[in-house]
C-alpha positions in Angstrom: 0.0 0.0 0.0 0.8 3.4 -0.9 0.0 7.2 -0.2 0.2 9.1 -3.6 0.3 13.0 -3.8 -0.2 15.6 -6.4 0.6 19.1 -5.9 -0.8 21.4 -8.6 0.3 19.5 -11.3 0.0 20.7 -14.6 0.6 19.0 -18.1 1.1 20.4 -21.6 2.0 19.5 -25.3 3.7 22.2 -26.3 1.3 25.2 -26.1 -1.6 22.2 -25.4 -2.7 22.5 -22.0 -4.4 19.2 -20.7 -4.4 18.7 -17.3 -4.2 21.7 -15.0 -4.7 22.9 -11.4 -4.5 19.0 -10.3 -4.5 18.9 -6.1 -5.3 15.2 -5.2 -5.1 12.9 -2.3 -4.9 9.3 -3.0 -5.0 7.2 0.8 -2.8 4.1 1.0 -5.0 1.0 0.2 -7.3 3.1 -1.7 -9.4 2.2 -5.1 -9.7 5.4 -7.0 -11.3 5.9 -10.2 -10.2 8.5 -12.9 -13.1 9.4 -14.5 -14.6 11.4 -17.2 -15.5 11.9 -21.4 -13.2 11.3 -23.7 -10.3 14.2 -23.8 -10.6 14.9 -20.4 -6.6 14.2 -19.3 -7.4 10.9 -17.2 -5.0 8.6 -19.1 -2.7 10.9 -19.1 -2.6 11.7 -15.2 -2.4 7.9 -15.0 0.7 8.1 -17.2 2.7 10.5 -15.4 1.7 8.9 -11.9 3.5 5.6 -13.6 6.4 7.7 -14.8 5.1 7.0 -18.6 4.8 10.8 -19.1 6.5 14.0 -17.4 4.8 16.1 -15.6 5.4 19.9 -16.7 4.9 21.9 -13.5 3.8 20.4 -10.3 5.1 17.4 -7.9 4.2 13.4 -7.7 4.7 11.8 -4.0 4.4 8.4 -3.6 4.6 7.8 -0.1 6.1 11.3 0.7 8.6 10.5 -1.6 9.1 12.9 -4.4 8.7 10.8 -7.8 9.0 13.5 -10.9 12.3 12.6 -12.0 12.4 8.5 -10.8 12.3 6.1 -13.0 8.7 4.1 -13.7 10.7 0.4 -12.5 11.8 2.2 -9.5 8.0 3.6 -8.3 6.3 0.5 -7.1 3.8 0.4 -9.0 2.5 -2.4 -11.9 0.3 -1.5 -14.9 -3.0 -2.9 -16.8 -3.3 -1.5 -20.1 -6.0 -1.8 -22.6 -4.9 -4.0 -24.3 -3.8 -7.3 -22.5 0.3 -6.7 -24.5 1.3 -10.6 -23.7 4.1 -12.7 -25.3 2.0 -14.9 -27.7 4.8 -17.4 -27.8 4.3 -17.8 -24.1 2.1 -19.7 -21.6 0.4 -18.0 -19.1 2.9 -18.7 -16.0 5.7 -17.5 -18.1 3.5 -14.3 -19.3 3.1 -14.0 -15.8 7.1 -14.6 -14.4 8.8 -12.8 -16.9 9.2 -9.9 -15.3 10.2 -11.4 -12.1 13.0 -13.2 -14.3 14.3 -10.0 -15.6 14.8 -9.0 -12.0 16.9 -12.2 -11.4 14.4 -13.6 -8.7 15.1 -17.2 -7.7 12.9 -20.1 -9.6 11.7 -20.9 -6.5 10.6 -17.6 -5.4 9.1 -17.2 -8.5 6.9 -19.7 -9.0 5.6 -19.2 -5.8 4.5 -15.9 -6.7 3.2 -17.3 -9.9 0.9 -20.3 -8.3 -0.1 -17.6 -5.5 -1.1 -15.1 -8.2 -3.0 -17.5 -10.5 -5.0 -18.9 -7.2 -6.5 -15.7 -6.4 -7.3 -14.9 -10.2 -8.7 -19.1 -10.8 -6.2 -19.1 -13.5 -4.1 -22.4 -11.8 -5.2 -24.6 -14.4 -4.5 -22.5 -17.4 -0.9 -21.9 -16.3 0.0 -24.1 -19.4 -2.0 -22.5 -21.9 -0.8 -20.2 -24.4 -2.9 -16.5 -25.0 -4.3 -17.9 -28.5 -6.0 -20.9 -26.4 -7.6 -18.3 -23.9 -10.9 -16.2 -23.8 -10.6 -12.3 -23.4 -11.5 -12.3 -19.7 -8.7 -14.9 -19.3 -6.1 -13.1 -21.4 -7.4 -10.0 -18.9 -7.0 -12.0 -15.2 -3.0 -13.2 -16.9 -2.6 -9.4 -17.6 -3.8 -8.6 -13.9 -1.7 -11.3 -12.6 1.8 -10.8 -14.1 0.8 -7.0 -12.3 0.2 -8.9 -9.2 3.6 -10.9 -9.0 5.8 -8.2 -8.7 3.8 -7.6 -5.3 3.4 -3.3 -6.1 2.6 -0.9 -3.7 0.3 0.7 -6.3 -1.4 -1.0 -9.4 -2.3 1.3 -12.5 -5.6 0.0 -14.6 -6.1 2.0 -18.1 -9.7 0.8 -18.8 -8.7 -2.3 -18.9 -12.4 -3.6 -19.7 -13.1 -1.5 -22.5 -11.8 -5.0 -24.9 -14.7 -7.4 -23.0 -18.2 -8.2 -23.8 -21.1 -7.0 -21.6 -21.2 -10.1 -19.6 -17.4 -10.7 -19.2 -16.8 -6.6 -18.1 -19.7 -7.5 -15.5 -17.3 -10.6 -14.3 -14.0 -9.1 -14.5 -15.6 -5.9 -12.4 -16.6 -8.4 -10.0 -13.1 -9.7 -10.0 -11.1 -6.1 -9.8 -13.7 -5.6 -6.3 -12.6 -8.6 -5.1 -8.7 -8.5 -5.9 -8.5 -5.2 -4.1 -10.4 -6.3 -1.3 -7.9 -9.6 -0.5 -4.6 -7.6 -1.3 -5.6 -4.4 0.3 -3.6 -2.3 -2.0 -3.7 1.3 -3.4 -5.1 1.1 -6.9 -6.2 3.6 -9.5 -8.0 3.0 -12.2 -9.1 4.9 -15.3 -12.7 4.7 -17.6 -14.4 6.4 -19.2 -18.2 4.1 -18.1 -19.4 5.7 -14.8 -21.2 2.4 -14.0 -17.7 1.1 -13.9 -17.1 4.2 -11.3 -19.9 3.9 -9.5 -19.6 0.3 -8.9 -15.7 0.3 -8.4 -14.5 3.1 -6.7 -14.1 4.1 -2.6 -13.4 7.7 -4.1 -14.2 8.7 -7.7 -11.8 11.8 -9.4 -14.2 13.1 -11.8 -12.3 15.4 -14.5 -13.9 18.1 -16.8 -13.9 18.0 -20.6 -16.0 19.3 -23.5 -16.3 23.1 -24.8 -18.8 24.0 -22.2 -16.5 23.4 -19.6 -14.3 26.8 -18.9 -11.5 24.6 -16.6 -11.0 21.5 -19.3 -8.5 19.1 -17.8 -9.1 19.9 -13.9 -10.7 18.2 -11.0 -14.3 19.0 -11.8 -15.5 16.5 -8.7 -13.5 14.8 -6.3 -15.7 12.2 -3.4 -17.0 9.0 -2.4 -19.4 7.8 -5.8 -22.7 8.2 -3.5 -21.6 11.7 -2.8 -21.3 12.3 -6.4 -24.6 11.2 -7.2 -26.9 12.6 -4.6 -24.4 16.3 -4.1 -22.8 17.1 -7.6 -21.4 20.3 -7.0 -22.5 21.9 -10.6 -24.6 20.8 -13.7 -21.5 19.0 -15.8 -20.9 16.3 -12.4 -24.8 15.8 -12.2 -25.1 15.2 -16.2 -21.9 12.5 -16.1 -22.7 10.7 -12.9 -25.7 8.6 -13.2 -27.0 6.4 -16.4 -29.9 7.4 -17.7 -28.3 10.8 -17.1 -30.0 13.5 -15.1 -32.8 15.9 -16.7 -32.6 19.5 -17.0 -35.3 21.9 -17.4 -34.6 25.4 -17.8 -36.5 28.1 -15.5 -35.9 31.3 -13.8 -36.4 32.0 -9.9 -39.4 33.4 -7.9 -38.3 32.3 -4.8 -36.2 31.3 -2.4 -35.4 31.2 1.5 -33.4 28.6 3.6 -35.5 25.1 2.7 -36.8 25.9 0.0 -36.8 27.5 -3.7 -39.9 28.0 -6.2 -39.0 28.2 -10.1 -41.3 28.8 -12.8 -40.4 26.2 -15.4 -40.0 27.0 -19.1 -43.6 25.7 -20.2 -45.1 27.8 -17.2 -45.4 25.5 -14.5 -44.3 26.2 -10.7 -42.4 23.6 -8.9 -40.2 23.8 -5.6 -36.8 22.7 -5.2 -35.7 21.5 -1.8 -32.5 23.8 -1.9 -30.8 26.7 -0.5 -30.9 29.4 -3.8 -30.3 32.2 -1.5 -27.3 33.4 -3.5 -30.0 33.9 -6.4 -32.4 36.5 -7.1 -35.8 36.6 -8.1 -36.0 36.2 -12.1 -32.5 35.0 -12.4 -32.5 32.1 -15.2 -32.2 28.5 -13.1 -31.9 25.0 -14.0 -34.2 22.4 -12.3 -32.6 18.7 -12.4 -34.0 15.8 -11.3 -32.6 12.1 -12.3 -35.3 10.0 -14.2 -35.2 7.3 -11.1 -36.6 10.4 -9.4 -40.1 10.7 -10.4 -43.2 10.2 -8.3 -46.2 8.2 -9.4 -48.8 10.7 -10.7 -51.0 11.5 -7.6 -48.2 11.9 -4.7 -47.3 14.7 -3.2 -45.0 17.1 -4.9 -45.4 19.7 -8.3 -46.3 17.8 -11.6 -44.9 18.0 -15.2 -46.9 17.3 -17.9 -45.5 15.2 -21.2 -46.7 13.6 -24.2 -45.1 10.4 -24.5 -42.7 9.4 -27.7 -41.3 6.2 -26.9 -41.0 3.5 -24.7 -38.0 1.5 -23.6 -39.4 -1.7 -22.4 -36.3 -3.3 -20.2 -38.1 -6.1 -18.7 -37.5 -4.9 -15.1 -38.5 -1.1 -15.7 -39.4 0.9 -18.7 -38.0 4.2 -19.5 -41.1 7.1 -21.2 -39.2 9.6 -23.2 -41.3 12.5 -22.9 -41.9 15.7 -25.0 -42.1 18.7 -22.5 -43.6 22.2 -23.6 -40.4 24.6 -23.8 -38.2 22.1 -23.3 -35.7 21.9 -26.4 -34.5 17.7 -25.2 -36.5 15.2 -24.3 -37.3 14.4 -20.5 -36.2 10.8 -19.5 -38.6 8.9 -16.6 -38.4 5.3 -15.3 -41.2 3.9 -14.9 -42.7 0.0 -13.7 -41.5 -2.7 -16.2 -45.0 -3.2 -17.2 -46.3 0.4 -17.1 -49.1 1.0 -19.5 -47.9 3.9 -21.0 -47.8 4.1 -24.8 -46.8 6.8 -27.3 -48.9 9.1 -27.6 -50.5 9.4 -24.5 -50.1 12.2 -22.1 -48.6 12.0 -18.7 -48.4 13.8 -15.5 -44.6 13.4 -13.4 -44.6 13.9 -10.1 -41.1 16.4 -9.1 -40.8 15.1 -5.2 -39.0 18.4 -3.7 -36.6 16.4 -1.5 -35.4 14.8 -5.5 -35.0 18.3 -7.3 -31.5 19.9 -8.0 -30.9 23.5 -8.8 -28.4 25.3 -10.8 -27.5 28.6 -11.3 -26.7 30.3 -14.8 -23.0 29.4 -14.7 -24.0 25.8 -13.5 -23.2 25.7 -10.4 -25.6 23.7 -8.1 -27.3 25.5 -5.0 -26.6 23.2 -1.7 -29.5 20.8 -1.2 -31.3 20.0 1.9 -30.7 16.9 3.6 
């Protein structure tokens, strides 16, 4: 296990700024997630933590140890990539020891940390097998394990799902939890799939990206997932994290004291918002959020938005309506019961529970919700 520390760290191409203003705390035995769209910098700030790219201003500690200049063999840490990169003319324990040979390790020692490795990742009765003779999770778990042999204070993953089926990534998610949880160790890991995030991660580092964003390359979220997803701290966080993504409707503010803030909506309807918009004034342009998980039944209490349905998503275990709102330029997003009766066509009232809504000022930064 390792502590790892980056102080303002900043990283260019040339007059190509990518990653900037980067203050992060990484605890020893950790799981972190880098996440974000593509072009965000989080490859690349897993790069220069494994030594694979220089930083350009800025300082990497790895344990209070100051890493900028050290070698990537000499930082303790082992690295996943994409793509599984093994020796095709190789089996899987000599994929897996190679390293360890290189280092002049005893055979003895080595296999050891071979047959330990490949218990933990089921892969003791493939050690014989060449790559070719291997599915793509099992070409993944060998790729994990020859990371896991050289016994690293940190391990590096760079999406290393992104090359499995649905099914598999499900498996080989369930795997990464598990590994981390039996060796205790620091480990970052970088995707672009929130679920992954979500589902991974004790902290996730959420980094901004896209022309809308004024601070591209920089920390836009740092916090547990769960934190995240019920407090994103401005409209870009609450539109990443969460799958269907979050809805926005535009508005402007009538309203608003310490528990509460009423905002006309954009087709003329008034709904409350269980935040603190104090910072706002009346008739200042808003954005109301709410996730589509959100909704109320029609009938509870809480304001109501009116939609004409356009399609159904029938899922099995839930349906999503895809709803047509008056003033509303995209299409608002609502699960619903698996077998819900809803067709398109028809016309439905959705329930906006106060407690559910999120608020965001004209910039996009959310006001601080009510617990």
């Amino acid at each position: 296990m390792a502590q790892i520390t980056l102080h303002d760290v900043f990283k260019s191409y040339g007059p190509v700024e990518v990653l900037r203003d980067i203050d992060l705390e990484i605890e020893a035995g950790e799981f972190v997630v880098f996440v974000g769209p593509s072009g965000c910098g989080k490859s690349t700030l897993l790069r220069m933590v494994a030594g694979l790219e220089t930083i350009t201003s800025g300082r990497l500690e790895i344990d209070g140890m100051v890493m900028n200049d050290v070698p990537p063999a000499q930082r303790g840490i082992a690295m996943v990539f994409q793509t599984y990169a093994l020796y095709p003319h190789m089996t899987v324990a000599d994929n897996m020891s190679f390293s360890l040979q290189i280092a002049g390790m005893s055979k003895t020692e080595i296999e050891k940390a071979v047959r330990q490795a490949a218990e933990v990742l089921q892969l003791d009765h493939l050690l014989d097998r060449l790559p070719k003779e291997l599915s793509g999770g099992q070409r993944q778990r060998v790729a994990i394990g020859r990371a896991i042999v050289r016994n690293p204070a940190v391990f590096l993953f760079d999406e290393p799902l992104s090359n499995l089926d649905a099914a598999l990534r499900v498996q080989t998610r369930i795997e990464i939890a598990k590994l981390h949880e039996s060796l205790k160790a620091s480990m970052i890991y970088v995707t672009h799939d929130q679920v992954e995030a979500m589902t991974l991660a004790d902290k996730i580092v959420l980094l901004n990206a896209g022309p809308a964003v004024q601070r591209d390359g920089s920390i836009a979220q740092v916090g547990p997932p769960l934190e995240l997803y019920h407090n994103p701290v401005n409209r870009f966080v609450a539109g990443f994290i969460g799958s269907p993504k979050m809805n926005f409707i535009p508005g402007e503010l009538v309203s608003a004291d310490e528990q509460s803030a009423t905002v006309r909506l954009s087709n003329g309807g008034v709904v409350h918002a269980a935040v603190d918009a104090r910072a706002a004034r009346a008739g200042d342009p808003v954005e109301l959020g709410i996730r589509p998980e959100h909704f109320g039944d029609e009938g509870a209490e809480g304001d109501v938005l009116e939609g004409k349905v356009v399609y159904v998503e029938r899922l099995g275990e839930a349906s999503y309506l895809y709803l047509e709102v008056l003033g509303n330029d995209d299409l608002i997003t609502a699960r619903n019961e698996g077998d819900t009766q809803a067709n398109p066509g028809d016309n439905v009232g959705l329930n906006l529970p106060a407690q559910h809504c999120h608020l965001f000022d004209a910039d996009g930064r959310a006001f601080p919700r009510k617990a």
